[in-house]
Structure formats: structure tokens, C-alpha cells
C-alpha positions in Angstrom: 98.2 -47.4 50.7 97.2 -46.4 47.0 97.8 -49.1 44.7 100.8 -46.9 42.7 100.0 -49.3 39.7 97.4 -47.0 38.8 99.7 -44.0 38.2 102.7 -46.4 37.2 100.7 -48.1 34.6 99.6 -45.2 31.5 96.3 -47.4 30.1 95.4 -47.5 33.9 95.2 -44.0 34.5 93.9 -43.0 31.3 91.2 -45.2 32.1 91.0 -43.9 35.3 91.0 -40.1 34.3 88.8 -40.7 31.8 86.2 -42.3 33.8 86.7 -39.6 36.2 86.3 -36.6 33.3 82.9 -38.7 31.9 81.4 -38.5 35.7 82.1 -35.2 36.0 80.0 -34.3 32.2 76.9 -36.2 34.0 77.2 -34.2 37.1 78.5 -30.8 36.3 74.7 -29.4 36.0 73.8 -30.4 39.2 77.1 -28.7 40.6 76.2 -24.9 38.5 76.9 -22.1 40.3 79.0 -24.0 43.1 82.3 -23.0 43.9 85.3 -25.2 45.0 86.5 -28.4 44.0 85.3 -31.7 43.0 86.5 -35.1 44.2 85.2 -37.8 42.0 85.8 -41.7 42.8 85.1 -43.1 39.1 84.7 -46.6 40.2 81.2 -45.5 42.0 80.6 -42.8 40.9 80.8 -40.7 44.1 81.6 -37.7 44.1 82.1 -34.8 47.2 82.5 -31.1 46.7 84.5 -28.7 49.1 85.7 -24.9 49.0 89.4 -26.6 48.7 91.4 -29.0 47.1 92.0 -30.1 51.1 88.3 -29.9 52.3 87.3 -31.7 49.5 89.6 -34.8 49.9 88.7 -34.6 53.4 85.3 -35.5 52.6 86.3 -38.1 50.0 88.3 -39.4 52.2 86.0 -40.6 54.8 84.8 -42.6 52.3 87.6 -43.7 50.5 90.2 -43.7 52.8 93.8 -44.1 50.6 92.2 -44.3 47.1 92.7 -43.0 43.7 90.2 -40.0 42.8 89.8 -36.8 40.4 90.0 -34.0 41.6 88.2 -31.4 39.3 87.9 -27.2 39.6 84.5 -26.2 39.5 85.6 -22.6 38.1 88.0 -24.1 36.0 87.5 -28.3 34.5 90.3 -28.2 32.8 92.4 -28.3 36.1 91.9 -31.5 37.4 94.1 -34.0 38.5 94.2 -37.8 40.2 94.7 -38.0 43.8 95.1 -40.8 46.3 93.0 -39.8 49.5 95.0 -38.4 52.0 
């Protein structure tokens, strides 16, 4: 299971999302004219990129089973939320 510490603890997550917002600035050019979501594990560096919020935590998922990741719009970066794989 997720450690919940991470969303519990505010300095955690801000960490967290901001490492995840700072990955996605590196990669975003590679990602132009892509549509869909992002699914960034901030730790790594990873990142996966499906037509849903679902497909993409899918692929995340195979990788990082029940972890923490950002979840970013591609249409829209200012929607973007942290996840736990599921």
C-alpha cells in the first residue's frame, strides 16, 4: 500500500509535487502535440503517457505498482494531481 505519509505529511508532498511539476518542464517538449495524460514517478524520473487518466496509471503501474505519482494533462498542466498507482 502507498505510504499515506506522503499525502499526510504537507513538506512531503510539496516536495513530492514539486519534483513531479520540475520533470514534467524537462519533458513537456518531447511530449508536444500528444494528447492524454501524463504519469510522472518523481523519484526516477519515469514517466508514461496514456489517452486517460486510467490508461495512463495502468502503464505506471506496471512499474510502480502502489506508488505515489503525478499525474499531469497534456492539454491542460495546470490539472495535475498525485496518485498512488492503482
Amino acid at each position: 500500500m502507498a505510504d499515506v505519509k506522503l499525502w499526510e505529511d504537507k513538506k512531503l508532498r510539496t516536495e513530492f509535487e514539486q519534483k513531479g511539476r520540475t520533470r514534467f518542464e524537462e519533458v513537456q517538449g518531447d511530449l508536444q502535440g500528444q494528447a492524454g495524460v501524463v504519469a510522472i514517478e518523481p523519484n526516477s524520473g519515469d514517466y508514461f503517457v496514456g489517452a486517460t487518466l486510467g490508461k495512463a496509471d495502468n502503464t505506471a503501474y506496471e512499474k510502480y505498482p502502489d506508488e505515489w505519482v503525478y499525474f499531469v494533462r497534456l492539454d491542460n498542466p495546470g490539472a495535475a494531481i498525485m496518485l498512488p498507482t492503482w
